[in-house]
C-alpha positions, 0 to 999 in steps of 0.5 A, spaced: 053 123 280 054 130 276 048 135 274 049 138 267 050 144 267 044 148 263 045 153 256 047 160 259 048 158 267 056 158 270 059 157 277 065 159 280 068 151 283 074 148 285 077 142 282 082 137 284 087 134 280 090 126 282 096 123 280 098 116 283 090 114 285 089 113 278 094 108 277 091 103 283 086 098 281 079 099 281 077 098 289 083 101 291 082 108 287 075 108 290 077 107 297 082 111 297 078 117 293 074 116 299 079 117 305 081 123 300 074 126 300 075 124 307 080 129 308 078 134 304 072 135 308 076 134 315 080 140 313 074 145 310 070 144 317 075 147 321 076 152 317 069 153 318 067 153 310 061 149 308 062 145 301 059 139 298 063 135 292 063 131 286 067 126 283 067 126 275 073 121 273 079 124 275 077 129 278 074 133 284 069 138 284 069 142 291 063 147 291 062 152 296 061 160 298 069 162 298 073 157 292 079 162 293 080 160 301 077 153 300 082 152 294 089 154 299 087 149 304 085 144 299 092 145 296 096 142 303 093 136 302 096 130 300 094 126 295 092 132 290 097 133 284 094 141 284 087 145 284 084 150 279 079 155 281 074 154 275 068 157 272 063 150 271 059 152 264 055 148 259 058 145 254 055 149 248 061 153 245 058 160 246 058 159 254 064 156 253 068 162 251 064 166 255 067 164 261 074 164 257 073 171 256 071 173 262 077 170 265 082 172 260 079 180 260 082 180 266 089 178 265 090 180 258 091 186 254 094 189 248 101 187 246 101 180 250 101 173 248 096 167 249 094 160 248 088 156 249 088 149 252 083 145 251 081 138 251 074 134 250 072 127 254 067 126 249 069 124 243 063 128 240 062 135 237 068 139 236 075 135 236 080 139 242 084 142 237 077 145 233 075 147 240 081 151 242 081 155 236 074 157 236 076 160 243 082 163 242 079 167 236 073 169 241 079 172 245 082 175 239 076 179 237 074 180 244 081 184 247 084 188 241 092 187 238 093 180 243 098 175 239 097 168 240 103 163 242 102 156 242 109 155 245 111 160 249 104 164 251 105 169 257 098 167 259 094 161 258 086 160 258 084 151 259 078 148 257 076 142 259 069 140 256 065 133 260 060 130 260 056 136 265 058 141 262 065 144 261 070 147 266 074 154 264 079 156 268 087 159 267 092 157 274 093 150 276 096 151 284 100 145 286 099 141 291 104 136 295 101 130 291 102 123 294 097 118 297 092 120 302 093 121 308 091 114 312 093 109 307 099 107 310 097 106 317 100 109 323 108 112 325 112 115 329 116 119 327 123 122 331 122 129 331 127 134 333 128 141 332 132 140 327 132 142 320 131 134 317 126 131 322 120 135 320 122 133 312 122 126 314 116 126 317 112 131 312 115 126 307 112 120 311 105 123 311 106 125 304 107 117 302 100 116 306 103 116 313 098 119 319 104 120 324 106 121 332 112 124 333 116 123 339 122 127 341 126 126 346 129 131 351 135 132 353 134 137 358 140 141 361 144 137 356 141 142 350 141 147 348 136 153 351 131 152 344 131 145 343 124 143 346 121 149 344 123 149 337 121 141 336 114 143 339 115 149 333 117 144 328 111 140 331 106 145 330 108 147 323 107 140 321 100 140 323 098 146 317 099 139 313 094 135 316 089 141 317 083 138 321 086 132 324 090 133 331 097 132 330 099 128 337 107 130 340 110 125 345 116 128 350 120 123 354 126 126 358 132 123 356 136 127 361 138 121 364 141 118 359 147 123 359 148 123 365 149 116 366 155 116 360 158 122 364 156 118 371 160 113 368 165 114 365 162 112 357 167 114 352 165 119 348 166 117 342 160 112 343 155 118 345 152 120 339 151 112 337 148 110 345 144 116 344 141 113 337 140 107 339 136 109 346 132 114 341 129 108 338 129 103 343 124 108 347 120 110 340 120 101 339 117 101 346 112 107 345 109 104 338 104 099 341 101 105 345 101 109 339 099 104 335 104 105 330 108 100 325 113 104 324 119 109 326 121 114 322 127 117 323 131 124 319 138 120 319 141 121 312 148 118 308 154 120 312 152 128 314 154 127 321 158 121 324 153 118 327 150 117 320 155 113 316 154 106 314 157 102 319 154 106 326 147 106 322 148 099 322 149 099 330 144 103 331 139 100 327 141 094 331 138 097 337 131 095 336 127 089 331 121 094 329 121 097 322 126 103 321 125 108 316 129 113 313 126 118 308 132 122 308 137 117 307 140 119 299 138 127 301 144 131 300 143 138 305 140 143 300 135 138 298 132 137 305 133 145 305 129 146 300 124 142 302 123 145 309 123 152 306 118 149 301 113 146 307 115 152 312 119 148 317 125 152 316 127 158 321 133 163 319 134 164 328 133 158 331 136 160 336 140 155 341 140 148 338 147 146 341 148 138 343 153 139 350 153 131 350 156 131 343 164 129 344 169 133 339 172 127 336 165 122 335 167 115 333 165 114 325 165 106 325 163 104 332 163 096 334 156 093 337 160 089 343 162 095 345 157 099 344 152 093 348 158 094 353 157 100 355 150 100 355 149 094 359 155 099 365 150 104 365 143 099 365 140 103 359 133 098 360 131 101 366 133 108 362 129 107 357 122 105 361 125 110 366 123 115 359 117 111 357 114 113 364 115 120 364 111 122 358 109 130 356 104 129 351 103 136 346 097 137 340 097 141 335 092 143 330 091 148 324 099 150 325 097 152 333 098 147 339 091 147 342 093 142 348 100 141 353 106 146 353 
């Protein structure tokens, strides 16, 4: 239940905005809405912020002391299209362009354009369009020689009148949207220190997915910074579901390598071998992890073992749901992302793969592949893996557990 806000009162809040919630039906939108609410407050009682929540239709209110701080975490949240820091009033229009003034005078002076956006629930009192231009002229005759610019404005003040009372408010921060996170139920994710690993996973759990990630260690096989910059590309991860632990489960795949040198695998087969061990590990691990699913960065024909035909061997390796959120992407698409979720590092440093052979087979056969697997007893390998296990936690964008 909202309360009314009084004639000539007004507080500083945050509201939220979703999107896809609003298309679910009734008791799915308020189940979700709950895990959402759930999330938010996850996240704002580790970072030590005491709030409270409304939930008018199609919106959450957020107050608390710090709206500004409150407003950056709220903003990583998935489920929530963006955020606005407002200032709540009564719905009598001199409150409502007092609030609309004290916004705008700080933003605006003489010779810049402006605009005014409201919009009204009810449909009682002054229409949207009579609304706006009663605040507008306020404005106007509030700050001398602005010029009003309904299309292109250089600042924009928004209205929004409810049944409490009214919101006013001028920036509109964007959030990931999506659906809430544990909506989906659980995966596990492939990650590795990488560039497309991370995207895939931050686009899992944008798609309501809570994730473990796994990855594999190749030990001398790999480069000096790969396990080191998997758990960063982990750590990061975790600034996306601040307030839950972000679990990293570490197997050694070291052996793996040094059977196919041991005997004497082609080359050409590693890449794919190796594939398909990642994912018979992550498939025997699920039930463990309570996950339903293995997510993977894998994309359309960006590296040999990604072709059509040695993602249908690989695949062939496990009998699980494997998913691909990357599979259409091309390269700068997921750079953008990872730039955009933080992911992203300039210096890596050494991430090399000795395992990768020069000439690596682009349309490998499934009975060779089951040959050589079944030469270097890759079952035993695999519950080899599964038993020398590292387990790392991050929260908040810092490892608070393991290596």
């Amino acid at each position: 239940m909202q309360t009314v806000v009084e004639k000539g009162s007004s507080e500083r809040l945050v509201m939220v905005r979703y999107g896809e919630l609003f298309l679910k039906s009734e008791p799915v939108k308020h189940h979700f809405i709950g895990l959402l609410l759930r999330n938010i407050g996850k996240a704002l009682s580790a970072s030590g912020l005491h709030s409270h929540s409304e939930t008018p239709r199609g919106r959450i209110l957020i107050f608390g002391n710090e709206p500004e701080k409150i407003a950056d975490i709220v903003s990583r949240i998935f489920g929530i299209i963006d955020v606005s820091i407002c200032t709540k009033t009564s719905s009598h229009i001199d409150d409502l362009c007092a609030g609309a003034i004290a916004l705008a005078s700080a933003r605006l002076s003489a010779g810049m354009s402006f605009a005014v956006r409201a919009k009204r629930q009810q449909k009682t009192g002054l229409d949207s369009q009579v609304l706006g231009a009663r605040i507008g002229s306020a404005i106007y005759e509030h700050i001398p020689g602005l010029i009003v610019d309904l299309d292109h404005p250089d600042y924009e003040v928004f209205v929004e009148v409810r049944d409490f009372g009214g919101l006013v408010y001028d920036s509109r921060i964007t959030a990931p949207g999506g659906l809430p996170s544990g909506t989906q139920g659980r995966t596990l994710v492939l990650l590795s220190s990488g560039i497309d690993s991370p995207v895939a996973s931050w686009l899992a759990m944008k798609r309501g997915c809570e994730c473990t990630h796994l990855h594999l260690d190749g030990g001398r096989w790999a480069g000096s910074d790969v396990k080191t910059a998997a758990i960063e590309n982990h750590k990061r991860l975790s600034r996306w579901c601040a307030g839950n632990p972000l679990m990293l489960v570490i197997a050694n795949s070291e052996p793996l390598y040094d059977r196919m040198q041991e005997f004497h695998i082609p080359p050409r087969y590693r890449c794919v071998i190796c594939k398909r061990f990642m994912l018979q590990v992550a498939a025997r691990l699920m039930e463990h992890e309570g996950a339903s699913a293995i997510i993977t960065g894998e994309n359309l024909g960006q590296v040999a073992s990604q072709t059509l035909a040695n993602l249908s061997v690989i695949s062939d390796g496990v009998t699980v749901p494997v998913l691909r959120p990357l599979i259409t992407y091309d390269k700068e698409e997921i750079i953008t992302i990872a730039r955009r979720i933080g992911t992203f590092d300039t210096h890596p440093g050494d991430l090399a793969c000795r395992a990768v052979p020069r000439m690596p087979a682009t349309a490998a056969i499934l009975e060779a592949i089951l040959e050589c697997e079944q030469k270097i007893d890759i079952d035993t390998i695999i519950t080899q893996a599964c038993t020398e296990l590292q387990y790392v936690t991050a929260l908040n964008s810092e490892i608070v557990q393991g290596t």
